[in-house]
DOVEX-403134 format. One record per residue: y, z, x of N, C-alpha, C in turn; residue in three letters. Coordinates in steps of 0.1 Angstrom, whole numbers, padded with zeros to 4 digits, always signed. Each point is the difference from the previous one (the first is absolute). Layout:
<nodes>
YZXYZXYZXALA ...
</nodes>
This chain:
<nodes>
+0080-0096+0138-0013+0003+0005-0001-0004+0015UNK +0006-0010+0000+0001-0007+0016+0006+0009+0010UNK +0007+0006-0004+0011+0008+0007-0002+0015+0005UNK -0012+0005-0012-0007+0013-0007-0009-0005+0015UNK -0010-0005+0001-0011-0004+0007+0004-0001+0014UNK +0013-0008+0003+0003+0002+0016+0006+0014+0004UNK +0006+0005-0010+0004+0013+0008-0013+0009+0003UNK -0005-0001-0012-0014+0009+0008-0009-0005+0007UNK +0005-0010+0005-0013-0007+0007+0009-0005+0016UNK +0011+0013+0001+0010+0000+0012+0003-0012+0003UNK +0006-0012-0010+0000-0016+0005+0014-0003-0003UNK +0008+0007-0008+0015+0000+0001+0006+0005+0010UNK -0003+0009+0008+0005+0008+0012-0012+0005+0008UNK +0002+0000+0012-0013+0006+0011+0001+0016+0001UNK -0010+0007-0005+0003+0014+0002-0005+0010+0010UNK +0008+0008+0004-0006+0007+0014-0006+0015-0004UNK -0017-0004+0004-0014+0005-0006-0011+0004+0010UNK -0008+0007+0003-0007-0004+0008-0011-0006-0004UNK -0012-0009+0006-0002-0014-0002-0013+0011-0011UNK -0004+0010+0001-0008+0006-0008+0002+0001-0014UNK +0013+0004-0001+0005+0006-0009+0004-0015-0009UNK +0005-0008+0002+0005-0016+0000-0014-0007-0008UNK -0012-0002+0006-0013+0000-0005-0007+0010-0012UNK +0007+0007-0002-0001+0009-0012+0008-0004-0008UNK +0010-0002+0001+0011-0001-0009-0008-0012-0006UNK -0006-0010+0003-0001-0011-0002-0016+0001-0009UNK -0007+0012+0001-0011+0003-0006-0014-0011+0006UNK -0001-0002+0019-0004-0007+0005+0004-0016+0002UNK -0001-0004+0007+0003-0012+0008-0011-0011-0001UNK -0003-0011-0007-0012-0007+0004+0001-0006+0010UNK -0013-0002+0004-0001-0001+0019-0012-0007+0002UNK -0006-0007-0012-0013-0008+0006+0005-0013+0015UNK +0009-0004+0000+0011+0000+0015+0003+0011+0009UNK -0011+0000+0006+0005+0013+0009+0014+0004+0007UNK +0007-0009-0003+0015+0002+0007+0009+0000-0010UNK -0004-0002-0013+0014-0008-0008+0005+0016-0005UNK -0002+0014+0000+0005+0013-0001+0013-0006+0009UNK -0003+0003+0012+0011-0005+0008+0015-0006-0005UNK -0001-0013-0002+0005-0011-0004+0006+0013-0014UNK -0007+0002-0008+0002+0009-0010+0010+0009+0002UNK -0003+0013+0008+0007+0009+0003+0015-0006+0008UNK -0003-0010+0010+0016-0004+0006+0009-0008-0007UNK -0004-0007-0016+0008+0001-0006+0008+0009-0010UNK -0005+0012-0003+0003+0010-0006+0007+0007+0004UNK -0005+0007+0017+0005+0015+0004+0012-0007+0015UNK +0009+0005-0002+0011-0001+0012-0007+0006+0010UNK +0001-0009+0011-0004+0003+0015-0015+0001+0002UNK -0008+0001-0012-0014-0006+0003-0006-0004+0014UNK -0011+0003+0008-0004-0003+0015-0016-0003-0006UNK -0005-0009+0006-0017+0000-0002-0007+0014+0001UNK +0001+0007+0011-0005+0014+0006+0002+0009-0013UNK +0015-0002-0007-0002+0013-0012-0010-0006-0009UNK -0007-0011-0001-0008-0001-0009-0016+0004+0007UNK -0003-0003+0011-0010-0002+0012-0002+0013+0001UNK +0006+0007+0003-0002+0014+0002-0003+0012-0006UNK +0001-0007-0015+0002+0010-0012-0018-0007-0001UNK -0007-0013+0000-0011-0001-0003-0006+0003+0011UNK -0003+0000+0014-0011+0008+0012+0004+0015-0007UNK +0012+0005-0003+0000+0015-0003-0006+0007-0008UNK -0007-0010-0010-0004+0001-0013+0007+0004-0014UNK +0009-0001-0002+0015+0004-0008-0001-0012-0009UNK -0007-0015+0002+0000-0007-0006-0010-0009+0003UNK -0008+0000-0014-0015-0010+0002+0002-0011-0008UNK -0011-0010+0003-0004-0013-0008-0012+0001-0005UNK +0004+0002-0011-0015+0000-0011+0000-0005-0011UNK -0012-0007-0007+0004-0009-0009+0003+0011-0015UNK +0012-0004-0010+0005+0010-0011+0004-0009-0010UNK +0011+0000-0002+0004-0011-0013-0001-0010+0000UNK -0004-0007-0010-0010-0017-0002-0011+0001+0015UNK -0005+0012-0001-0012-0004+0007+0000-0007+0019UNK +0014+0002+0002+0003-0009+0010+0003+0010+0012UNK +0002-0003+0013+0003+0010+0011+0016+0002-0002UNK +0005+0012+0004+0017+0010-0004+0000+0005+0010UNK +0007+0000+0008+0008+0008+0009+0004+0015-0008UNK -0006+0012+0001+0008+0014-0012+0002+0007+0008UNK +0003+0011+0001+0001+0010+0008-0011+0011-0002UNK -0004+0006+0008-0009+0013-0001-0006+0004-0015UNK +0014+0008-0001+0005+0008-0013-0005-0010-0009UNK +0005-0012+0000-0004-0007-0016-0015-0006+0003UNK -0006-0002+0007-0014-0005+0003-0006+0011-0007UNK +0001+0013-0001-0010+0008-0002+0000+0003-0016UNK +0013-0005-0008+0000-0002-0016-0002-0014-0004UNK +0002-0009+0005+0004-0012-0003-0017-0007-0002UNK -0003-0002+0014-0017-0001+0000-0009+0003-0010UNK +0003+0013-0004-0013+0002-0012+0004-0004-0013UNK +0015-0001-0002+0003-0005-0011-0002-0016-0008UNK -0001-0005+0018-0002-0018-0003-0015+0000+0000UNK -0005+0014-0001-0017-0005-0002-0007-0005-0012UNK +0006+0002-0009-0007-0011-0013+0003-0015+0005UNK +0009-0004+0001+0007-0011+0000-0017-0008+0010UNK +0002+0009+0016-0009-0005+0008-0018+0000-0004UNK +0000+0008-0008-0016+0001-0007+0000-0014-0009UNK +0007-0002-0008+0003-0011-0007-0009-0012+0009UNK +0013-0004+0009+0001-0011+0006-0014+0002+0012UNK -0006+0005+0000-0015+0005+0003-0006-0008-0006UNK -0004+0003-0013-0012-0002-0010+0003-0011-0003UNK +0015-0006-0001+0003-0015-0002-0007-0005+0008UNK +0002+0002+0010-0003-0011+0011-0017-0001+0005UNK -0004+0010-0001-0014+0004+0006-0011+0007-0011UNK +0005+0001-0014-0008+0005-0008-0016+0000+0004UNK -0001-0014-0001-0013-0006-0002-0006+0009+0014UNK +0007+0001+0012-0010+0004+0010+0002+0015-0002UNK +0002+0005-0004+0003+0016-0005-0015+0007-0007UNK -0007-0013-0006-0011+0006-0004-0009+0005+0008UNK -0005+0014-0007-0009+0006+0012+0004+0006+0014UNK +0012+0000+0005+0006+0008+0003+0005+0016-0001UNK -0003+0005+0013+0003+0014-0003+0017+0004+0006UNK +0005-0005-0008+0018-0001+0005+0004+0016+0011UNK -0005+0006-0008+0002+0014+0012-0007+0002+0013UNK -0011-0010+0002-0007+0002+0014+0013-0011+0009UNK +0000-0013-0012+0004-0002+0009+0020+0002+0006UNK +0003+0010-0009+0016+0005+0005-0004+0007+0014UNK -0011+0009-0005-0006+0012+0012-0002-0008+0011UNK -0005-0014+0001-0004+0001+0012+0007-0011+0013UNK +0012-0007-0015+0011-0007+0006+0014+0008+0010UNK +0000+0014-0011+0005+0009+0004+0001+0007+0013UNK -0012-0001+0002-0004+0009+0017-0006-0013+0011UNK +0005-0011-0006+0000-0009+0006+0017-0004+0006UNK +0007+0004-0008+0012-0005+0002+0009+0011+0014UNK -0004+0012-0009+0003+0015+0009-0010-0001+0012UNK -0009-0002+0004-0008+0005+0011+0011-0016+0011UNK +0009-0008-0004+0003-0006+0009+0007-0013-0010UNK +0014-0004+0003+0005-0010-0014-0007-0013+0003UNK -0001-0006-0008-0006-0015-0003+0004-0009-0006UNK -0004-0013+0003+0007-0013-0002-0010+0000-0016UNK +0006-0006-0010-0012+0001-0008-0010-0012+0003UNK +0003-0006+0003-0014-0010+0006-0011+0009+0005UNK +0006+0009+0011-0005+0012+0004-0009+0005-0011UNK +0007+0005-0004-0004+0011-0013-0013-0010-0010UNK +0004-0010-0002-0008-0006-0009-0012-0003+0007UNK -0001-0004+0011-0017-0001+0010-0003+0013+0000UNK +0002+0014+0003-0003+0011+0000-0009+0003-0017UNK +0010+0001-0008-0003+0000-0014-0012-0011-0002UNK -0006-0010+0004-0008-0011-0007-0012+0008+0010UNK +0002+0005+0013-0012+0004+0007-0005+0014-0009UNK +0012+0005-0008-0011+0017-0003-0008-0008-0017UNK +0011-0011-0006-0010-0003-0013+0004-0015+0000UNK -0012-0008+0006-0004-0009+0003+0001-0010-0011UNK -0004+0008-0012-0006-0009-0013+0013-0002-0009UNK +0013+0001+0007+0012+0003-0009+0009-0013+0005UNK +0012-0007-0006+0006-0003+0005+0011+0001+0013UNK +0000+0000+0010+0011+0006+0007+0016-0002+0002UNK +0001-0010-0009+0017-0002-0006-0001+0011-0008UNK -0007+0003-0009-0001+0008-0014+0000+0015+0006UNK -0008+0004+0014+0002+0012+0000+0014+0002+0010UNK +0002-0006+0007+0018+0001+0004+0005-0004-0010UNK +0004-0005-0009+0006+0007-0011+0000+0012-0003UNK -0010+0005-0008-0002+0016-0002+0003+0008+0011UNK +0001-0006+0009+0006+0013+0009+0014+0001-0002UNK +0004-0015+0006+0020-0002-0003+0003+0005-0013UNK -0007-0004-0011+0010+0008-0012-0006+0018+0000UNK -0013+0003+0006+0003+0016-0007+0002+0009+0010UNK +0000-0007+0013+0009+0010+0014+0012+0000+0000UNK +0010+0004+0002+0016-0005+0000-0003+0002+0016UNK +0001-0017+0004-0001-0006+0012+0015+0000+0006UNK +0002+0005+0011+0019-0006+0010-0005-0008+0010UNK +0008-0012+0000-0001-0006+0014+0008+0008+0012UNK -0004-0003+0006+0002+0008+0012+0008-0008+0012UNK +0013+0004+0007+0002-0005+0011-0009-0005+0013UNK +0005-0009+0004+0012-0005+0000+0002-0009-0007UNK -0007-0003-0014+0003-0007-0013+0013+0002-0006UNK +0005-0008+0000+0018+0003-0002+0007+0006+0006UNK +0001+0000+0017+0007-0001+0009+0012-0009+0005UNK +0007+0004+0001+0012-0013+0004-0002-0003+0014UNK -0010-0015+0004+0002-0003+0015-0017+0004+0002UNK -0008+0004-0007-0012+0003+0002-0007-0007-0005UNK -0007+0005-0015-0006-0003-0011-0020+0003+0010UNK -0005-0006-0007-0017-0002+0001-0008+0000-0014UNK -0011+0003+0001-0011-0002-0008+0004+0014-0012UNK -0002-0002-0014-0002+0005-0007-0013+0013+0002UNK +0002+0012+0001-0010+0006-0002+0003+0015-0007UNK -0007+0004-0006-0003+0011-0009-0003+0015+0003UNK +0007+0007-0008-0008+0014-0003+0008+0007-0011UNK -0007+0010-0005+0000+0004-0014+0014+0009+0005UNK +0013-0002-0010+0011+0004-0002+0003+0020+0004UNK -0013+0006-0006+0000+0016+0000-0003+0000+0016UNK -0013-0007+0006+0000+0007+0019+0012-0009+0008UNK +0009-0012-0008+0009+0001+0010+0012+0007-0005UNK +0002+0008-0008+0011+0006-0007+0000+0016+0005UNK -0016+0004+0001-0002+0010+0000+0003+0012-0012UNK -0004-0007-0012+0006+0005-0009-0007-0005-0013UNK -0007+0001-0011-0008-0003-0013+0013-0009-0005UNK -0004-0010-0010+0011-0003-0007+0000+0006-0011UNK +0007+0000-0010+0008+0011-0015-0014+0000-0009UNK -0004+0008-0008-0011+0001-0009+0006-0002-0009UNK +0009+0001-0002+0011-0003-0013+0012-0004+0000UNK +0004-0013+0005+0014-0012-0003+0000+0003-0015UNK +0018+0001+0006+0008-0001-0017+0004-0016-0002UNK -0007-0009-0012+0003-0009-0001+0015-0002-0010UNK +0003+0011+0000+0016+0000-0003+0010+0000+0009UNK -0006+0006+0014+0012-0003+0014-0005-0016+0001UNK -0007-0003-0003+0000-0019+0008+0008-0010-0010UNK -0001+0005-0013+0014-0005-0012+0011+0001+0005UNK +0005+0015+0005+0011+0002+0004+0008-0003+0014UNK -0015-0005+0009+0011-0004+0010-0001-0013+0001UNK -0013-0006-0013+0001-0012+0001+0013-0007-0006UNK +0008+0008-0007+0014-0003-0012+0006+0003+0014UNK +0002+0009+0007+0012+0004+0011+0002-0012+0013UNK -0012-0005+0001+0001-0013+0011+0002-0011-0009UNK -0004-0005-0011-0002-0014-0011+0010+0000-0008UNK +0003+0010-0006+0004-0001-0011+0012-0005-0004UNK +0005-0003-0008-0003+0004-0021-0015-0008+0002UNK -0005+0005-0009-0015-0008+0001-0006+0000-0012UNK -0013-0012-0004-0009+0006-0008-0016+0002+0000UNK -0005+0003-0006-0010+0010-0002-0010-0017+0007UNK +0005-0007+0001-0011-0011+0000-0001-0003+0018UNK +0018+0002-0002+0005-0001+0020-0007+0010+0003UNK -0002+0012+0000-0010+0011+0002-0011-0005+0005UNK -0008-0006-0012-0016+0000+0001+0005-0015+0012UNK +0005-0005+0001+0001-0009+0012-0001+0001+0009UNK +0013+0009+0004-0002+0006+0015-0011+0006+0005UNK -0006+0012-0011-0012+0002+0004-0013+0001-0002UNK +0001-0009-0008-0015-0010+0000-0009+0015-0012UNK +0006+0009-0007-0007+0002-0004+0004+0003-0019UNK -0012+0001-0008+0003-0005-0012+0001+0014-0007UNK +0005+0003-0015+0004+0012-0003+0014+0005+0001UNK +0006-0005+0004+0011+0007+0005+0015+0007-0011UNK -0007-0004-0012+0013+0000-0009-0004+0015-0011UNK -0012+0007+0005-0005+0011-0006+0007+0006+0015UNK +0001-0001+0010+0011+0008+0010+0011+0000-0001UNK +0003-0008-0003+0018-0004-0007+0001+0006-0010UNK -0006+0001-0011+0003+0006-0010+0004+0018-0002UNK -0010+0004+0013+0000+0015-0001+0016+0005+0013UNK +0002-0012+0007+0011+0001+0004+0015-0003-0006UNK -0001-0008-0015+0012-0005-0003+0014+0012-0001UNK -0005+0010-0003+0014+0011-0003+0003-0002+0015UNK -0003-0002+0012+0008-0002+0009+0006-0011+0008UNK -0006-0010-0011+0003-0013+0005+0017-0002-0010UNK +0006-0014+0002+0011-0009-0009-0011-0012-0003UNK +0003-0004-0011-0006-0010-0006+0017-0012+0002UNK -0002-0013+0007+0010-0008-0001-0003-0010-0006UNK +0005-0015+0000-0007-0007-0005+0009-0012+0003UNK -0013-0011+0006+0007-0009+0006+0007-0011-0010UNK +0004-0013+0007+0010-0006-0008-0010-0008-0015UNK -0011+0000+0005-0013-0005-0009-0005+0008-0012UNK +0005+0015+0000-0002+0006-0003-0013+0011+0005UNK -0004-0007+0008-0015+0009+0005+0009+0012+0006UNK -0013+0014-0001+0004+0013+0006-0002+0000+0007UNK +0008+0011+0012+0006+0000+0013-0006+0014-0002UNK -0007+0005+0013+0000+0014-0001+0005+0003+0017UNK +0009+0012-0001+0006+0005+0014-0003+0014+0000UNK +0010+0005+0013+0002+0013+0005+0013+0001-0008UNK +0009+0012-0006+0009+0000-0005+0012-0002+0009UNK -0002+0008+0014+0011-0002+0010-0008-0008+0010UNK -0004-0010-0002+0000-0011+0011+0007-0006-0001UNK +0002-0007+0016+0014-0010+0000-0001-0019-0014UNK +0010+0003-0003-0003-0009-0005+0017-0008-0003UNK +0003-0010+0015+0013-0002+0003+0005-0011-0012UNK +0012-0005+0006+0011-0012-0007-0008-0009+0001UNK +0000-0013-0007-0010-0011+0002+0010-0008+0006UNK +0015-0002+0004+0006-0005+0010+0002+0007+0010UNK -0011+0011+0007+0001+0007+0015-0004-0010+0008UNK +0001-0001+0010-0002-0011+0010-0011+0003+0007UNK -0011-0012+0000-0006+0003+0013-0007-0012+0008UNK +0001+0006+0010+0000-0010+0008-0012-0007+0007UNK +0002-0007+0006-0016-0005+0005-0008+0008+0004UNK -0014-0004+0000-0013+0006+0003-0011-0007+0003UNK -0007+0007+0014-0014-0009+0004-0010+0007-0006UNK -0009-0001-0009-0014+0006-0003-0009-0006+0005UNK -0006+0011+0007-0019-0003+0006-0009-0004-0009UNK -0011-0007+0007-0011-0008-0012-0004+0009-0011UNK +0002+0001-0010-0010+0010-0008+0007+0012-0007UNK +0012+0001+0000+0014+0008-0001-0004+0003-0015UNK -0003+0016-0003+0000+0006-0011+0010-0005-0004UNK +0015+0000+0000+0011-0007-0011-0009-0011-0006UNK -0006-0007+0004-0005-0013-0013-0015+0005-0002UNK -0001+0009+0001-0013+0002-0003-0007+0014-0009UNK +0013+0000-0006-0003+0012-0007+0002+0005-0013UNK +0003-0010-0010+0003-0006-0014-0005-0013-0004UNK -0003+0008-0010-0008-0011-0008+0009-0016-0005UNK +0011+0006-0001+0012-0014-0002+0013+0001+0012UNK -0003-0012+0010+0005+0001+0012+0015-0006+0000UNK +0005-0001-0013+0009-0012+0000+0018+0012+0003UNK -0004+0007-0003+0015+0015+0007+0002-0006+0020UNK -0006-0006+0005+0000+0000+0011-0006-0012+0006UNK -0010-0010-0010-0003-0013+0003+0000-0007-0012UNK +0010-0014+0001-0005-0009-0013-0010-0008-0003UNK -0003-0004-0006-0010-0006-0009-0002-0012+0012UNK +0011-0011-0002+0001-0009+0010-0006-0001+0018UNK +0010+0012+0005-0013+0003+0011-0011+0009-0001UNK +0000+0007-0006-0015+0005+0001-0013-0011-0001UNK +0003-0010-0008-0006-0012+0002-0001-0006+0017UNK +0011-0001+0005-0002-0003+0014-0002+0011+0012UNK -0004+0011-0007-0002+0010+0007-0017+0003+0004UNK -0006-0003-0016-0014-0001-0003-0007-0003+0012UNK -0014+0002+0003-0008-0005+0015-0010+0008-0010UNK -0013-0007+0006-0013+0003-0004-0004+0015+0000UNK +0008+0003+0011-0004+0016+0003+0012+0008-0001UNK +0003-0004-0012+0016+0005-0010+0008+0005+0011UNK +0005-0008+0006+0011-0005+0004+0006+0017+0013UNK -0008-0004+0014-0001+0011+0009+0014-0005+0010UNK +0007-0010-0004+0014-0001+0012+0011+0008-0001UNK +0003+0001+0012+0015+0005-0001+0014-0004-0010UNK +0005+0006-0006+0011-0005-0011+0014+0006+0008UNK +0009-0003-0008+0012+0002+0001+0011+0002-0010UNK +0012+0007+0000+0005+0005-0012+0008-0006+0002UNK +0011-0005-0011+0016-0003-0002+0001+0003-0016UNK +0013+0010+0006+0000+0007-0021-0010+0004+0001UNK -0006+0008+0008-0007+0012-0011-0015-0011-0004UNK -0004-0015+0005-0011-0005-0008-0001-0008+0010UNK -0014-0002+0002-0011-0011+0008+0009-0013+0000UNK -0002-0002+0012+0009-0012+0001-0007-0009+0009UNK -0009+0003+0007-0006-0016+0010-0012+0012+0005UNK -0006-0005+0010-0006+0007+0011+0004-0003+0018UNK -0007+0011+0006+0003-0006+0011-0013+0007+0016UNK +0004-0009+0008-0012+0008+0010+0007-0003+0014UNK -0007+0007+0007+0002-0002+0015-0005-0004+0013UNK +0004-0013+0005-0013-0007+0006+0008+0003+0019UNK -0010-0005+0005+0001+0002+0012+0004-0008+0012UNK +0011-0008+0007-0001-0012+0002+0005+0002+0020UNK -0012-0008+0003+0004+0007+0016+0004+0015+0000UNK +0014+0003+0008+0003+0015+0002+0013+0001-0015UNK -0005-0009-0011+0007+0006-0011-0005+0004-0009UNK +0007+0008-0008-0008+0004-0017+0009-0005-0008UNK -0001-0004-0009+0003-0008-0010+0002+0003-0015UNK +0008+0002-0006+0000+0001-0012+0000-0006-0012UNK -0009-0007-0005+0000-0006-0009+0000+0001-0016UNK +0014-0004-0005+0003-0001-0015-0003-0007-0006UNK -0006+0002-0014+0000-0013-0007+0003+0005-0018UNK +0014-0001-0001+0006+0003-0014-0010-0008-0013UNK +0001+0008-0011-0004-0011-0006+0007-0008-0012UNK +0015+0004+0005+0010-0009-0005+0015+0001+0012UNK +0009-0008-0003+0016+0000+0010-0002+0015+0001UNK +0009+0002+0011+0007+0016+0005+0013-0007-0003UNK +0012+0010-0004+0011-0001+0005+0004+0001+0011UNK +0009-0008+0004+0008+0006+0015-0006+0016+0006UNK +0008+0006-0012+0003+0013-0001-0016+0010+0005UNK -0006-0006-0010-0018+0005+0000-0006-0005+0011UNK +0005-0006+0009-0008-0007+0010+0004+0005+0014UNK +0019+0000-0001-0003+0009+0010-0003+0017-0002UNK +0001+0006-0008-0009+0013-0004-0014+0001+0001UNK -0007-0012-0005-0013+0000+0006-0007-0002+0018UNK +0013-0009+0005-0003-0001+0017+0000+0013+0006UNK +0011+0006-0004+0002+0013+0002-0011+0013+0003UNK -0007+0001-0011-0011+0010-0005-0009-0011+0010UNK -0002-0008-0003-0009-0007+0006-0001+0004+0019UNK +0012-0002+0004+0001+0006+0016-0007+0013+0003UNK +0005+0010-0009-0003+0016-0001-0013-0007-0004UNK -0004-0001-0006-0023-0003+0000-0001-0007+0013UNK +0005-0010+0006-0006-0001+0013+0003+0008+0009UNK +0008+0008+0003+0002+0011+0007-0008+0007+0003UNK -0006+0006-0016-0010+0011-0001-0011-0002+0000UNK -0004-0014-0001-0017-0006+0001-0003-0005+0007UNK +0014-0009+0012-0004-0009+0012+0009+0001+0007UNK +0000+0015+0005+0011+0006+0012-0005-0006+0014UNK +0012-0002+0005-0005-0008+0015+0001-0009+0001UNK -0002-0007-0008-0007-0017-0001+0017-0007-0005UNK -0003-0012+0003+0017-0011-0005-0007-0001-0016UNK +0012+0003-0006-0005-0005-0014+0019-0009-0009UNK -0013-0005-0009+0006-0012-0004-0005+0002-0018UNK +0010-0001-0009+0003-0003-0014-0002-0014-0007UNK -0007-0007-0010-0003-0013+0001+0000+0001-0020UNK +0011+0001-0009-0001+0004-0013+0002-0015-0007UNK -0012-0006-0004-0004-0015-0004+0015-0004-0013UNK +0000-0013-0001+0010-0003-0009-0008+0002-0014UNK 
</nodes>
């Protein structure tokens, strides 16, 4: 499974993609880090440059809008306009959870309508949006009505929000007037199965409802099984795949890897132990489930790490969370240089991988 998951998750070898296409493959990118795509894509794709990612989002080829688990994704065009309506239960849900009580007496469609032509007549910070909204209905909460806008607009942040070397303020407009384009009246929740098995997989029906945060999913699975393989892990539990997906030797080699804060690899199965053990995921844990940078040896989480700034150097900082070998250590300094390269060009940089 460990092995099944990095090939499709281009982490055994770096594949040469364009950074669009690479972001698809991956069935969006999470990005509530407006940079960590980046970090993302240059460990995946050979020869990766910040610009092929920068230029694909000013171009609009690729948006940030919030989709599976409710969270902000880097997707491309193409999948924003199926993908979005399909995570709309999920986001109605997590609506009424949260804001039920202020829901009463509310006319939910005034207020989409008039979030809507708030967002379009010029994008908005939602702070923005939420003072605007409390002046047309006064007697309402104004957290409660930005909400109902964020879940029933499909909102994009907008550049230079996830710019490499830029960045700024968060602000908004509805996904169709910057697309120029309606999103799908009808997503097949059978293509989000299938490319959810082609980026994840072997998988099960539970890793599914994980990744994307939405529930039902095994009445989709079911109407898809004649094209699925049923496998079954060493526990016995079912495995559901693609018939011809890669699914290598479990002694293929691979080799070190930097992941960005937030790295769908650990975030997209319900049982993370193919790729993190039991032992650190414990030391991985943080209040706000665990947003640092990790690192790979064998194919599995092995420490984290970050990059600090010191005078005219950048700095690389390791911290295993057990021995390296010789061997693993200098392979990790290694990959390690190539990330300072490509994150802190110009600058003296320096490797620091704790005992």
């Amino acid at each position: 499974m460990n092995r099944a998951l990095l090939a499709r998750q281009m982490l055994l070898a770096r594949e040469t993609l364009p950074a669009v296409r690479a972001v698809e493959r991956l069935v969006g990118m999470q990005a509530q880090a407006p940079l960590a795509p980046y970090v993302g894509l240059w460990t995946r794709v050979e020869g990766f440059r910040t610009e092929d990612l920068a230029d694909r989002i000013i171009g609009r080829d690729l948006v940030r809008i919030t989709v599976m688990r409710g969270t902000i994704h880097l997707v491309s065009a193409d999948d924003c306009r199926w993908l979005r309506p399909l995570i709309q239960p999920m986001l109605d849900r997590a609506l009424k959870s949260g804001y039920g009580r202020h829901l009463t007496g509310l006319d939910l469609e005034e207020v989409v309508s008039a979030g809507r032509a708030l967002v379009e007549e010029r994008p908005r910070t939602f702070a923005e949006l939420g003072t605007l909204l409390g002046e047309r209905l006064p007697d309402h909460d104004g957290g409660a009505l930005t909400a109902v806008v964020r879940t029933r607009v499909p909102l994009v942040q907008l550049p230079p929000r996830g710019i490499w070397g830029r960045g700024g303020q968060a602000v908004h407009t509805s996904a169709e007037a910057w697309l120029g384009r309606p999103l799908s009246p009808d997503p097949s929740p059978e293509d989000l199965v299938l490319r959810y098995l082609a980026a994840y997989g072997p998988a099960t029906v539970k890793d599914l409802q994980t990744w994307s945060g939405l529930t039902r999913q095994r009445e989709v699975v079911d109407r898809l099984r004649p094209r699925l393989v049923s496998l079954r892990s060493e526990d016995g539990t079912e495995l559901l795949d693609l018939p011809d997906a890669p699914r290598p030797d479990p002694d293929t080699p691979a080799p070190p890897r930097f992941l960005p804060e937030y790295d769908n690899l650990l975030r997209s199965h319900a049982d993370r132990s193919h790729v993190l053990s039991d032992e650190h995921r414990g030391r991985l844990a943080t209040p706000n489930d665990s947003p640092r940078p990790t690192f790979l040896i064998d194919g599995f989480v092995h420490g984290t790490w970050r990059i600090t700034r010191e005078r005219d150097r950048a700095v690389l900082n390791v911290e295993p969370y057990a021995p390296l070998s010789a061997r693993d250590r200098t392979a990790l300094a290694e990959e390690g240089a190539r990330l300072l390269a490509f994150a802190a060009d110009g600058t003296g940089h320096d490797i620091r991988i704790m005992d």
